[in-house]
N, C-alpha and C positions, 0 to 999 in steps of 0.2 A: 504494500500500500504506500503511493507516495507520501510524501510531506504535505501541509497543511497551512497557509498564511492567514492570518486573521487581519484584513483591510480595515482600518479606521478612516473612517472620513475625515477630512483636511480639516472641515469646519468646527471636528466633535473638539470640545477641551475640555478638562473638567474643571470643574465650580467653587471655586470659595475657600479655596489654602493659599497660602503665601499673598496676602492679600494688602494693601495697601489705600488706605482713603484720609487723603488730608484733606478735612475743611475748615478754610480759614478765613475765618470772621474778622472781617474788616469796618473801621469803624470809618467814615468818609472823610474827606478830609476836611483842613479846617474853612469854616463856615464867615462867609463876608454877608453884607447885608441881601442880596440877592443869590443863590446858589452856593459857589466856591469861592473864597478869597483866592489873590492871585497868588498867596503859599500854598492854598489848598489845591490849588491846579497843579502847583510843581508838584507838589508831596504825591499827587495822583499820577505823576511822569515817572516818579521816579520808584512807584510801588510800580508800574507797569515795566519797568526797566530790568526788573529784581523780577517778574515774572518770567520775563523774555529768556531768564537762566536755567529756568524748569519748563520751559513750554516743551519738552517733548511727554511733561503728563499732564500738562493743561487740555481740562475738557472745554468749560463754558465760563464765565463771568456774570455771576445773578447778581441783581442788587434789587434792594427797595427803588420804588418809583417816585420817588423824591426825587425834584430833582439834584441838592446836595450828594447823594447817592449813586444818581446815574449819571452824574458829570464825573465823578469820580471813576466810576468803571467806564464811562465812554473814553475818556482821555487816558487812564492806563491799556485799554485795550488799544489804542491807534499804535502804541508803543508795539504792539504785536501781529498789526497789520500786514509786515511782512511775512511774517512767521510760516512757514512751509509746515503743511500736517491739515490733521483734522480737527482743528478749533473753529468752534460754533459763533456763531454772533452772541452778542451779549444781549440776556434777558431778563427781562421786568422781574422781579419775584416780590409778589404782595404780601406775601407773610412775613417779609426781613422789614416792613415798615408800620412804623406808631398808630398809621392810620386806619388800618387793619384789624385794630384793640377794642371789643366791643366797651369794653368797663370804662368811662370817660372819667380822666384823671381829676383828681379835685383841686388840685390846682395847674396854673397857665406857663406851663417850662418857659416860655418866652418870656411873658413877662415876669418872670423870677428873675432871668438872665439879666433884660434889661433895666431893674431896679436896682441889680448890683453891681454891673458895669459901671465906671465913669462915664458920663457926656462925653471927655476928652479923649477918648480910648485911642480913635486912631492917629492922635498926635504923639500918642508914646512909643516908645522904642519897643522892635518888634515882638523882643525875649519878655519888654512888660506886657502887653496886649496877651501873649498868650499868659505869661503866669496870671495874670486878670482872669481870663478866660474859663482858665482851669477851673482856679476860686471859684467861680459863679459857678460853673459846672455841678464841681463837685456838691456845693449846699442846693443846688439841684436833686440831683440824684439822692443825698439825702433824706431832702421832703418830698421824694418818690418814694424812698424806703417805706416810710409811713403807713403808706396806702398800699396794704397788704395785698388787697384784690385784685389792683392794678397789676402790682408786681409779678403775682402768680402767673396772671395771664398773659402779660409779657412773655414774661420767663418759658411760657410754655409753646410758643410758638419755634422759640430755637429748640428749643428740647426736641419738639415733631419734627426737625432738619435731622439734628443727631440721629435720635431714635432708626430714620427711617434708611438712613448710611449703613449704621449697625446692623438693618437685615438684609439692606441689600448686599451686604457683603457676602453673603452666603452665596447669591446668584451670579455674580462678579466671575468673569475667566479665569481659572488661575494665573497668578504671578503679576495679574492689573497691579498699575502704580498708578494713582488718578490724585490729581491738585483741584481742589473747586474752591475757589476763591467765591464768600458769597457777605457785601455790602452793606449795612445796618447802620445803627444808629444807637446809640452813647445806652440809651432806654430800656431797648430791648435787650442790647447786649450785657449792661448791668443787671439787667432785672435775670438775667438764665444765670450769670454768674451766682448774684447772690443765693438763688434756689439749688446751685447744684454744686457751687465750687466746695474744696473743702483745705484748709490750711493746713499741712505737718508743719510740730513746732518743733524745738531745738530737742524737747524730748520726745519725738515722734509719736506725739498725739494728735490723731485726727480731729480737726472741728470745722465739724459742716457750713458753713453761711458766714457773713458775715456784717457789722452793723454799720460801716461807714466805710466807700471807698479808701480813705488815708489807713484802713486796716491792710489793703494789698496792695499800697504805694499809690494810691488815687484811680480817680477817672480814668477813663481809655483816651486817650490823646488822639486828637486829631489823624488818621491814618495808621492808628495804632492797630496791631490784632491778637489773634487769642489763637491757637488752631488745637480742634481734635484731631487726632488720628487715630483711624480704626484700622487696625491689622488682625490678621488670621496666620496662626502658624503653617503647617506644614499638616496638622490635623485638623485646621477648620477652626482651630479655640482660638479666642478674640480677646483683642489686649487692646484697652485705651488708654491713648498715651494725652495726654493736656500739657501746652506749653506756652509762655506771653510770647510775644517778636520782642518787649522790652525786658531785656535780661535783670535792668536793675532790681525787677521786681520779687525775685528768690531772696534779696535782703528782708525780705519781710516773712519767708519761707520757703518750705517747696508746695507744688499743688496738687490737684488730683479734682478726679470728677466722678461723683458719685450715682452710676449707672442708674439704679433701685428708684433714685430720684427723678431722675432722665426720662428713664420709662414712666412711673408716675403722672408727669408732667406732657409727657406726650399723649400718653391716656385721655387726659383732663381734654384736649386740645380734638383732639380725634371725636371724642364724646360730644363736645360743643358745636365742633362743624360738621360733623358730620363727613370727615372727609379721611376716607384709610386709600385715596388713589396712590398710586405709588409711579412717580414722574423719571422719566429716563433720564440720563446723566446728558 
């Protein structure tokens, strides 16, 4: 009896080991009186610049449809313009923005901002405008903290980004190396931190949440990001790694992200909209 070959199709590969998904939350840049100041257009050149190093695992560029948001991903993406491969145009995603939040805040981000701002802001020197900036910021986000409700529901719109990376990683080719860069804003992005991040201290005690940005070096800075990564070993088991792009921020610890919560949160989220579609990369 002769020999035997067993033909596999070109196209068959198997699913969901050695698996790789960085997504990284970006917070837009910084904010002039109409869209982007002209820092926040460089800062948006020069996140698209620092793209252009990884584009052979860039899929797409979502952002909120803000427009502070999508001027930031429009003008990083032109950086990528040339880019040879399969990189998608860059799309709207409604869920990475504030306006999307059923629970209406009980108070006016804006006008918090501008009550603490100086009149004279833009006569000062660049480095004060922003530490100005921040300040406001930050006692922002504070009297966000407040409002529990808000926060949760915030927080739980990224958690349904995570969450749904997390399973698609099982369906994923083996050996995918995939970058999604995906756009937001200071709100949402604090509000998922503070439901899911969690601080190791000097004595490697975990604590979940926490009560005022200056606890993990402030605010997210204009163009600043945060990225999960979901990996799959080589049997399919799943490790998430969480990391700032501002390294100075491990002086206040190390971090981690609390899965149990993620899913919770996505739950919440899925329950509300009604929505378990699952969107291709």
């Amino acid at each position: 009896m002769g020999n035997f070959e067993t033909k596999i199709k070109p196209e068959f590969r198997e699913q969901g080991t050695n698996i790789s998904i960085d997504l990284e939350f970006l917070r837009h840049g910084d904010p002039g009186p109409e869209g982007l100041s002209i820092e926040g257009m460089e800062q948006a050149r020069r996140y698209g610049k620092k793209l252009t190093e990884r584009r052979t695992d860039l899929k797409k560029l979502y952002s909120s449809p803000i427009l502070r948001a999508r001027q930031t991903r429009d003008i990083a993406f032109e950086q990528l313009s040339e880019t040879e491969g399969k990189l998608g145009m860059p799309r709207d995603e409604t869920i990475l923005s504030y306006e999307s939040i059923e629970t209406k805040p009980k108070f006016s981000w804006q006008e918090h901002l501008r009550s603490l701002l100086p009149l004279n802001l833009g006569e000062q020197s660049e480095d004060e405008q922003q530490k100005k900036k921040i300040e406001a910021e930050t006692s922002a986000v504070e009297r966000m903290f407040e409002d529990r409700e808000y926060v949760r529901e915030a927080a739980s719109r990224i958690a349904y980004l995570v969450n749904k990376y997390i399973r698609m990683a099982d369906r994923l080719n083996s050996g995918s190396q995939i970058i999604l860069p995906k756009i937001s804003h200071n709100s949402l992005l604090m509000s998922f931190l503070k439901e899911t991040l969690y601080i190791i201290d000097e004595e490697g005690k975990k604590v979940l949440g926490f009560d005022s940005p200056k606890d993990i070096g402030g605010v997210l800075a204009p163009a600043e990001s945060f990225s999960v990564k979901i990996k799959t070993d080589e049997n399919g088991e799943k490790i998430i790694d969480f990391s700032f792009s501002n390294q100075d921020r491990l002086k206040n610890g190390r971090y981690g992200l609390d899965v149990d919560k993620i899913k919770e949160l996505a739950a919440e989220y899925e329950e509300a909209e009604g929505n378990f579609s699952r969107s291709e990369l």
